[in-house]
VMD Tcl script that draws the C-alpha trace (Angstrom):
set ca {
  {-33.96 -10.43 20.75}
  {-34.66 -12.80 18.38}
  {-31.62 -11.91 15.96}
  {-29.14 -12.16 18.75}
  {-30.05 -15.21 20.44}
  {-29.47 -16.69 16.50}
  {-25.97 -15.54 16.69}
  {-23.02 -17.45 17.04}
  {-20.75 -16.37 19.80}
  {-17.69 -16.98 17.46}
  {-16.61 -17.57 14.15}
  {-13.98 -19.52 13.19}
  {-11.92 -18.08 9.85}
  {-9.40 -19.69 8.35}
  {-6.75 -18.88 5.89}
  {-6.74 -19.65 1.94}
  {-3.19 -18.54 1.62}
  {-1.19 -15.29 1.65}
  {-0.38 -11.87 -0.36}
  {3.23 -11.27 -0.72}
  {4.17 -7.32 -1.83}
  {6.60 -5.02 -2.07}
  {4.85 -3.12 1.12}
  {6.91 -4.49 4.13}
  {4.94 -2.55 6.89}
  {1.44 -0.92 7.18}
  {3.17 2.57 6.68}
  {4.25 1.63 2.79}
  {0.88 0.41 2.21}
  {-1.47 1.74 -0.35}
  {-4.70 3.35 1.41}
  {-6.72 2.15 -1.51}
  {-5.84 -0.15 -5.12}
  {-6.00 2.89 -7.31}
  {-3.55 4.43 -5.25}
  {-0.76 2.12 -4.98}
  {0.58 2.49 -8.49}
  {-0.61 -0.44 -9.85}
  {1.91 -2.35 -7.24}
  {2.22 -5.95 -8.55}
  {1.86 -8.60 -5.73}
  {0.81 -12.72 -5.49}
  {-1.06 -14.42 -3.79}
  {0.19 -17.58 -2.99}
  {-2.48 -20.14 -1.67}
  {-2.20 -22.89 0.55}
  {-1.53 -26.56 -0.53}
  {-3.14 -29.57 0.19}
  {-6.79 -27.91 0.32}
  {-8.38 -28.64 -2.76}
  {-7.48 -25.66 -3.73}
  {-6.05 -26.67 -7.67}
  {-9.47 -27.35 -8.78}
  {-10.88 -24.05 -6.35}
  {-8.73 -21.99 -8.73}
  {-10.16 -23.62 -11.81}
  {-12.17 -20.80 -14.46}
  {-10.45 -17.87 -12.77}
  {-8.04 -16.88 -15.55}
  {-10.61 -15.51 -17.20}
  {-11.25 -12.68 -15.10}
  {-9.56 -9.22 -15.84}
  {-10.43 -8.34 -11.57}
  {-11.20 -10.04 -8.43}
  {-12.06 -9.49 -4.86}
  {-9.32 -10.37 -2.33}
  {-11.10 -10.81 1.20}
  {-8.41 -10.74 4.23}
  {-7.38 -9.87 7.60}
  {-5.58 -7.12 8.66}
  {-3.75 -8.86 10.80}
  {-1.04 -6.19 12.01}
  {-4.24 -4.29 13.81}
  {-4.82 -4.44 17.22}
  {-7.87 -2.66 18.83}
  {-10.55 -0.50 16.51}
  {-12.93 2.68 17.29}
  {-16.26 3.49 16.57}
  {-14.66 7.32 15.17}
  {-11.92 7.48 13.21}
  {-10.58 10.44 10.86}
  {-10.34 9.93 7.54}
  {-7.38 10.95 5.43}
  {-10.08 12.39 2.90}
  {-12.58 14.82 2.31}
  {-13.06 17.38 5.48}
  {-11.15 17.58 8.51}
  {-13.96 15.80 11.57}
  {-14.85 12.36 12.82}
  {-16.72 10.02 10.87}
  {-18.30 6.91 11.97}
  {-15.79 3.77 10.85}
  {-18.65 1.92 9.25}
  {-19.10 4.55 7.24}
  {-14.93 4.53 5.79}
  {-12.27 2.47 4.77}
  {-10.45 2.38 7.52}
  {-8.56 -0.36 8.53}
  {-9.07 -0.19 11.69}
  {-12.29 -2.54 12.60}
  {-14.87 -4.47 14.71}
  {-13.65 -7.14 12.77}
  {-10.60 -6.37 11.06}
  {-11.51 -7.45 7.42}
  {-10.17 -6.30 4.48}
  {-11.62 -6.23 0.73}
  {-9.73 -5.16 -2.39}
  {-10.54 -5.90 -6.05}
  {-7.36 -5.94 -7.66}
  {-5.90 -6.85 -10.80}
  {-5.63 -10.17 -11.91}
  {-2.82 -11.11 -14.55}
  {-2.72 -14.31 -14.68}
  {-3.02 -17.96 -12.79}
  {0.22 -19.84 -12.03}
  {-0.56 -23.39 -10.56}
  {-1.44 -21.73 -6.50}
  {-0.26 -18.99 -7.62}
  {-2.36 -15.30 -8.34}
  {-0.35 -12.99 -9.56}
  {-2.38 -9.46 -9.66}
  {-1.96 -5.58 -9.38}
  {-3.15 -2.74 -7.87}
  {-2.07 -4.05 -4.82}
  {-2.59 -2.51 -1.21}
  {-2.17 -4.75 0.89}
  {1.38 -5.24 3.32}
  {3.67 -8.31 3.17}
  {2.16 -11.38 4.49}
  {-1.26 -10.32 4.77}
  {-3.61 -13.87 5.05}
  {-6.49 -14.46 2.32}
  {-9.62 -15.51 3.49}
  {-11.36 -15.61 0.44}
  {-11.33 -14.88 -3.37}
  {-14.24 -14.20 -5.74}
  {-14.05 -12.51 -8.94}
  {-15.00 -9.34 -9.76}
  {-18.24 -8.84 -11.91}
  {-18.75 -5.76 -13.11}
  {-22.87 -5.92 -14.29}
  {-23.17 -6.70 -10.46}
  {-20.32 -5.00 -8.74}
  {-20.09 -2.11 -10.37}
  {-23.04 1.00 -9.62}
  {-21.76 4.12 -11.38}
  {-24.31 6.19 -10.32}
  {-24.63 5.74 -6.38}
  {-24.38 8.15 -3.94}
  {-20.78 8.40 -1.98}
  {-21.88 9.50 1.51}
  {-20.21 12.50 3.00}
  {-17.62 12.41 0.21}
  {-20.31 14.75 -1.61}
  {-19.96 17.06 0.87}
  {-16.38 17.43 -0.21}
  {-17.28 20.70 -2.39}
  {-15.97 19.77 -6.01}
  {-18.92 20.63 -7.47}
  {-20.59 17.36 -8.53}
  {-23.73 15.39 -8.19}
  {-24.56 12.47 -6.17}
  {-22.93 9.39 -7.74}
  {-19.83 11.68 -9.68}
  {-17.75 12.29 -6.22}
  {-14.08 12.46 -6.64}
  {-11.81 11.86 -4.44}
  {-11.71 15.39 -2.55}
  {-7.96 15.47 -2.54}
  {-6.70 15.50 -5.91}
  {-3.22 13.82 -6.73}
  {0.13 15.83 -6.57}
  {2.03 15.98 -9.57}
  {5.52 13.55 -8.86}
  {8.83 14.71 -10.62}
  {12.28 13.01 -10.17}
  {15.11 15.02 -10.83}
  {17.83 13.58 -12.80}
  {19.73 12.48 -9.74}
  {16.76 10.64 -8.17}
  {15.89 9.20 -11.02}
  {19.43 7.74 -11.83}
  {19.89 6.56 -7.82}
  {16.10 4.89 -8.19}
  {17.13 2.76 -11.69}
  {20.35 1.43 -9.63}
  {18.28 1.25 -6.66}
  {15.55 -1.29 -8.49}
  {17.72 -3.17 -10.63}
  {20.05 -3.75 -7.83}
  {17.30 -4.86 -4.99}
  {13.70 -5.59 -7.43}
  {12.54 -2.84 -5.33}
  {9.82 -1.03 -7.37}
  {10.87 2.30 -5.85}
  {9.58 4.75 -8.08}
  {6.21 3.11 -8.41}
  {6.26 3.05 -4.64}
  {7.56 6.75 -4.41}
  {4.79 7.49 -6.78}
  {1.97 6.21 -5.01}
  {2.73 7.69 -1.78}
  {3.87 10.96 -2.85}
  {1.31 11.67 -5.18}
  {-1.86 10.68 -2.73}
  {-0.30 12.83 0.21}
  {3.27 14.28 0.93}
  {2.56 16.00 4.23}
  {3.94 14.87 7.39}
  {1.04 12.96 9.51}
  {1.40 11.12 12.39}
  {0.72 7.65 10.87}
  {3.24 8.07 7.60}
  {6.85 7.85 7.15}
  {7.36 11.51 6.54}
  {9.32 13.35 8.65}
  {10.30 17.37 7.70}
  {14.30 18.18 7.81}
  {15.67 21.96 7.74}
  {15.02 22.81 4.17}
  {12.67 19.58 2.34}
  {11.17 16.61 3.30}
  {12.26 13.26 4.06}
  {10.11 9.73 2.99}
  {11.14 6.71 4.39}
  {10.48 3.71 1.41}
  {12.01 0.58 3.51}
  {15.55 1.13 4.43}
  {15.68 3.61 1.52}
  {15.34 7.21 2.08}
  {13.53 10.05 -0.38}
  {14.65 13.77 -0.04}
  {11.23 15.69 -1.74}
  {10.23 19.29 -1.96}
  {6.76 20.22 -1.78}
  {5.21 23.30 -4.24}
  {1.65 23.89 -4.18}
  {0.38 20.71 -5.91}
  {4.01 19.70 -7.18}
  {6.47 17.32 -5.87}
  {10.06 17.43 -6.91}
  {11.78 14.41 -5.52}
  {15.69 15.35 -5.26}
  {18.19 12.58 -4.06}
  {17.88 9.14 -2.45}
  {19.82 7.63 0.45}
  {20.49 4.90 2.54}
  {18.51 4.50 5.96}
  {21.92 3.48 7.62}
  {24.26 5.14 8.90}
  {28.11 5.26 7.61}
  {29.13 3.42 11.07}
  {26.10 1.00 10.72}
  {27.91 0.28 7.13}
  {31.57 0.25 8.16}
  {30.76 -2.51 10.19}
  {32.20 -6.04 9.05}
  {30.01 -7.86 6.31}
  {28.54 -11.36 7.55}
  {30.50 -14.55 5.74}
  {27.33 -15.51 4.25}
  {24.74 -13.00 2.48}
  {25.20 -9.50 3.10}
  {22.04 -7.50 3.18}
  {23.45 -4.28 3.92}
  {25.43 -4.65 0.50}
  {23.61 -2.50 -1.59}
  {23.79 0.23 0.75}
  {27.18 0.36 0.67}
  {27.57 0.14 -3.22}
  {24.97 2.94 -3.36}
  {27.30 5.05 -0.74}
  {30.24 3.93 -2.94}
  {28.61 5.58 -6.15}
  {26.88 8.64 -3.75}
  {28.74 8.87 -0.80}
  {26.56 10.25 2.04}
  {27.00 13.57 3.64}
  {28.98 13.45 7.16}
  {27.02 12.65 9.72}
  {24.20 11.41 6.94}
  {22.24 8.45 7.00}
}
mol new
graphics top color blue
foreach p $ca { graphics top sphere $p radius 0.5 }
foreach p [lrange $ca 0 end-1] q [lrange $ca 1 end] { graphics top cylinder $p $q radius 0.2 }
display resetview
C-alpha cells in the first residue's frame, strides 16, 4: 500500500519538560480538566533548548494545549469501558482513555501566568512527573465547535440534541462536616496538600468503589485514599457527606523512631496528636 510503505517504522519523541501536581499516582488523577477542581500544577521546561525565546507571546493566552505521554501505561486495547455514559465496550479511539496505541495525552488547561521556564496553569489532570511533548495555545475560533455531535455520549438519554450532550453522569453534591473540614484546613496548611480540592474532584465525579480507584467500602461508610491521607464518606442518593480524615499509617508505623534528619511521617503524628486514631486504626 502506498500509505504504508511512506511510513516511518519509528518515531523518535522527545521531551520539552515536565508537569509537576499534586496527583502523585494515576489513581489521584483527574479523568478529565473540568474534573479535577481546577488543580493548579507547572510545567517546568527543560533548559538549554532554546526554549526562553519558544515561550515568548504565550502569556497572553487565557488556555493552552499540553501534549504528553502517559508514561506510567504499559500495554493498551482496542475495547475499553468507559467510566461514562452506558455500561458496554466502546472502541478506544472512540474515548479518552488513557490507555493507547500510542500513549499520548492532550489537555487544554489553564494558563496563569509565564515564569522564566516556568507554566504555571490549572485544571490540571495530569499525575506527578508526567513529560511534555509539546505546547500550543488554545484558540478558541478554531478549537472550539459548540455544536458537534458527541458520539455515543448522545445515546446517554438526557434528553438533548446532537452537539448539547452532557456528561451522562451528573456530579454528586460534596459536603464536609465540621470535623472534616477542620482536620482538612490543618491537613493543607500543614503539608500544601490541596485536599479538599482533591476530595472534591474525586468525590463529586464518582464515589463508588471500582476496581481502578482508591475506594474501598468499610462496615458502615466508605473509605478514599488521597495520598497517605485517608477520607471516611457516606454516600446518599446524589449526596456525599465526607465525615473524618485519617492517617494512612498505622499507630506502630508512627511509634517508630523519627529519622535525625527530616521526618516525613511528622504530620501524621501531629494529626494523631490532635485526633488520636481509633485502636487498631490506621
Amino acid at each position: 500500500m502506498r500509505v504504508r510503505s511512506a511510513l516511518p517504522g519509528s518515531l523518535i519523541l522527545e521531551p520539552i519538560g515536565v508537569v509537576w501536581t499534586a496527583a502523585a499516582t494515576r489513581l489521584e488523577a483527574a479523568r478529565q480538566p473540568a474534573a479535577s477542581g481546577d488543580a493548579p500544577g507547572r510545567i517546568e521546561l527543560l533548559p538549554d533548548r532554546n526554549l526562553e525565546h519558544a515561550v515568548e507571546d504565550l502569556e497572553g493566552w487565557d488556555y493552552v494545549w499540553v501534549i504528553f505521554w502517559f508514561h506510567l501505561n504499559t500495554g493498551w486495547r482496542p475495547k475499553v469501558l468507559p467510566p461514562r455514559g452506558p455500561r458496554r465496550r466502546r472502541g478506544v479511539l472512540s474515548t479518552r482513555s488513557p490507555h493507547r496505541p500510542n500513549p499520548l495525552g492532550l489537555s487544554a488547561v489553564r494558563l496563569e501566568r509565564v515564569d522564566g521556564l516556568t507554566l504555571h496553569v490549572r485544571g490540571v489532570d495530569m499525575v506527578d512527573g508526567t513529560p511534555v511533548l509539546d505546547i500550543k495555545p488554545y484558540v478558541p475560533y478554531t478549537d472550539a465547535h459548540p455544536g458537534a455531535a458527541s458520539g455515543w455520549l448522545e445515546q446517554a438519554g438526557d434528553g438533548v440534541g446532537a452537539g448539547q450532550a452532557r456528561d451522562p453522569v451528573p456530579a454528586y453534591e460534596v459536603c464536609f462536616e465540621p470535623l472534616a473540614d477542620e482536620q482538612a484546613c490543618w491537613i493543607e496548611r500543614r503539608t500544601g496538600l490541596p485536599l479538599r480540592e482533591r476530595i472534591q474532584a474525586l468525590l463529586g465525579a464518582d464515589p463508588n468503589p471500582r476496581p481502578y480507584r482508591r475506594i474501598r467500602r468499610e462496615r458502615d461508610a466508605l473509605r478514599l485514599a488521597v495520598q497517605d491521607w485517608r477520607v471516611r464518606f457516606t454516600v446518599s442518593g446524589r449526596q456525599v457527606r465526607v465525615e473524618a480524615l485519617a492517617s494512612g499509617y498505622r499507630s506502630s508505623q508512627l511509634a517508630t523512631a523519627a529519622p535525625a534528619a527530616q521526618d516525613p511521617l511528622a504530620p501524621h503524628r501531629e494529626f494523631n496528636a490532635c485526633w488520636p486514631a481509633p485502636a487498631g486504626g490506621g
